[in-house]
C-alpha positions, 0 to 999 in steps of 0.5 A: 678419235672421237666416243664410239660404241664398241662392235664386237663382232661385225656382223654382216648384211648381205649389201655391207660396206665398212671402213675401219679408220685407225691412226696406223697403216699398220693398225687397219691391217691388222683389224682385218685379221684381227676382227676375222673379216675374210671368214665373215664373207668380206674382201678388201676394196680399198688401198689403206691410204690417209684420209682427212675427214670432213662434215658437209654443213650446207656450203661449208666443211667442218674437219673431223677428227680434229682435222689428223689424218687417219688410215681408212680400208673399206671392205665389202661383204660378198657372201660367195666368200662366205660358203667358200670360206666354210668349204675350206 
């Protein structure tokens, strides 16, 4: 995959959407867990399916990633999620 900057711990925003990509199914699942995203007010909106990545440039595509497919989930931040979570 390409340089990234490390984020550690996600932070959310009230409107947040993310989407971990991962070179695993196994991996994106585990990210969830791992980054402890249920306690920070996010739920799963998405099937952790591969996807290959493009940049739009004008008419044209340019593959991302060296055109490998990666797993992607997306989660969204749902701050109801987060007073429960804390009732529990």
């Amino acid at each position: 995959m390409t340089k990234s900057t490390k984020v550690d711990p996600i932070m959310p925003d009230d409107d947040t959407k993310i989407t971990i990509l991962a070179p695993s199914f196994t991996e994106a699942a585990i990210m969830f867990h791992k980054q402890n995203l249920s306690a920070k007010g996010y739920r799963l909106t998405s099937r952790i399916e591969a996807h290959r990545f493009f940049a739009s440039e004008g008419s044209q595509l340019s593959e991302l990633f060296d055109g490998k497919a990666l797993y992607a989930v997306t989660f969204e931040h749902d701050s109801r999620l987060v007073a429960q979570t804390a009732s529990n």
